[in-house]
N, C-alpha and C positions, 0 to 999 in steps of 0.2 A: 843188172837193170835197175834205174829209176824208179820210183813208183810212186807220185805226186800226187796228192787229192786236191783239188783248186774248183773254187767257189762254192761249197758245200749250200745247202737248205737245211737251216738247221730248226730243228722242234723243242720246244723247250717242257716240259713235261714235270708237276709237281703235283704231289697228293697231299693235302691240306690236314695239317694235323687238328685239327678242330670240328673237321667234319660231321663227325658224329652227332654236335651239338645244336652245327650249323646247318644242315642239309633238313633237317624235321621242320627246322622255322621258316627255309627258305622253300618246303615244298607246300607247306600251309599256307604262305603270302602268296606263291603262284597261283596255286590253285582256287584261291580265294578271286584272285585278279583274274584270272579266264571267266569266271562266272557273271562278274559283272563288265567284261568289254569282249568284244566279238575279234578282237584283235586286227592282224592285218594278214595280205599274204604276198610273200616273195617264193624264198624256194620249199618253203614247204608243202608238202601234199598228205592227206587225213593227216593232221595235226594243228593244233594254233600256236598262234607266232603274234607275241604281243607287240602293244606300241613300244619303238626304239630308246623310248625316253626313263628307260629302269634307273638310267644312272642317276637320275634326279629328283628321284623316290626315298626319301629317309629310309624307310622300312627293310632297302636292301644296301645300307654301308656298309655291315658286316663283311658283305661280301666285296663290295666296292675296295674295304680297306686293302684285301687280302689280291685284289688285283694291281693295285698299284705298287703295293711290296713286292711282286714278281714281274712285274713289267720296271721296278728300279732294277733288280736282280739283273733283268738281259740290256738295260741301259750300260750300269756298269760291264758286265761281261764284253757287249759288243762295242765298247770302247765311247759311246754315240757321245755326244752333246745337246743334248736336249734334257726337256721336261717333260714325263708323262702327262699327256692330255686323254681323256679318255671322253672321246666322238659321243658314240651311244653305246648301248647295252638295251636286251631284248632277253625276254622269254622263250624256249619251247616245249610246246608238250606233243609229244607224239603219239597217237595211238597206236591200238596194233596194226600193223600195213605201214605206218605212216613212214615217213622219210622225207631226206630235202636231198633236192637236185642239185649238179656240181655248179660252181659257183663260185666266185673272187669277193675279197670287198673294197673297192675301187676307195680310192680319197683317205688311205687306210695304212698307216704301218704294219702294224700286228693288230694280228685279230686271235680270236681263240674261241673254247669253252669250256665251261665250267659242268659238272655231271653232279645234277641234286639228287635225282633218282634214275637207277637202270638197272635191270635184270639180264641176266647171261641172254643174249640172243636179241636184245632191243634194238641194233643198229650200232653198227661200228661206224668211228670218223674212216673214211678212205681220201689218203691224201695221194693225189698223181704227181709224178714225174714233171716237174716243171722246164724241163729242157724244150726249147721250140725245137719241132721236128723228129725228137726221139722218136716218135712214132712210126717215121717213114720205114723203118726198116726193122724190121724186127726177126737178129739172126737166131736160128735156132739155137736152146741151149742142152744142154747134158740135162736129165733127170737126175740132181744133185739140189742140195741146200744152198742157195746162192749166198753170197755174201752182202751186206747190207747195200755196199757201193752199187751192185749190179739188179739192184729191184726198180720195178718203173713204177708200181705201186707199193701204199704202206698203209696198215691199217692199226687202227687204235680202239682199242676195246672201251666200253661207257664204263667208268669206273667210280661210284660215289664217290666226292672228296677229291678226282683227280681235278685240274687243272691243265689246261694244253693251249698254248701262243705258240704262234709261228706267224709268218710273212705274210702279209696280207695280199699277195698278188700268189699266191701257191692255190690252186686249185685242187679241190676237196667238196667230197659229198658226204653225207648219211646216209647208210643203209635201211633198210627198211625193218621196223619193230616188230620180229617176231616169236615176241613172248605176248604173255599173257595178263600184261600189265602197262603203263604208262610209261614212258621214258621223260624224263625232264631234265633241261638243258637250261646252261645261259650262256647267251654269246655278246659277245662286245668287240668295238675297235677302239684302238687308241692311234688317233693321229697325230700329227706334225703340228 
């Protein structure tokens, strides 16, 4: 038998070696910047979600740098012709409860986030099965370890210092924060 795998969804996934240096100044600039702006609200629930405009913030190039070195990384990988543009970029801070509802980012290549702060149990990324209509049918399977190909969900742990892009039409939520501490995030798109 054959056994072809055609049109993957692929996740691209880096842990920032500099983190350590980077994550204390970028939670000190967050948390400075929540106090003084009431931010916005899309899909987050108990949590703030700053204005889209981080990218145009001196205070976080740091960061900015280290997302354009990984978004040339999957330009080259996926063969594209293009120049990264990066749309916006946003804050999040989740409290405990908090979480953001599932959700696309329309007008958008690659989207992603960035994990300045999280504690084991703050909310995993849950990314779905982006196949129209998987869902019609759901056959029963074996009580076994499926193989990666056969999951309809996939979940990613908050990891300081990781980094995670993927597609920006792939549907994906946050879990809800249930530790004992803040979860802090940044998210951005890079478009076309």
């Amino acid at each position: 038998m054959i056994k072809e795998y055609l049109f993957p969804t692929i996740i691209y996934v880096k842990d920032l070696p500099n983190a350590n240096e980077l994550n204390p100044y970028l939670e000190k600039q967050i948390i400075q910047w929540s106090k003084k702006d009431s931010g916005v609200s899309k899909t987050n629930v108990n949590g703030w979600h700053s204005q889209t405009d981080m990218n145009q913030r001196k205070e976080y190039e740091p960061l900015i740098k280290e997302l354009f070195q990984m978004q040339n990384e999957i330009i080259q990988e996926e063969r594209l012709d293009i120049k990264p543009r990066l749309g916006n970029m946003w804050a999040n801070i989740n409290y405990q409860g908090g979480y953001n509802n599932g959700h696309i980012h329309p007008n958008s290549l690659f989207s992603g986030a960035y994990y300045v702060k999280a504690q084991p149990n703050s909310g995993r990324l849950h990314i779905m099965d982006p196949r129209p209509g998987v869902q019609q049918v759901m056959p029963p399977r074996k009580n076994v370890k499926l193989p990666r190909e056969l999951w309809r969900d996939s979940y990613y742990e908050p990891v300081p210092g990781r980094l995670i892009l993927f597609p920006s039409w792939l549907w994906h939520k946050v879990e809800p924060n249930q530790s004992n501490d803040i979860r802090i995030s940044v998210s951005f798109n890079f478009i076309l």
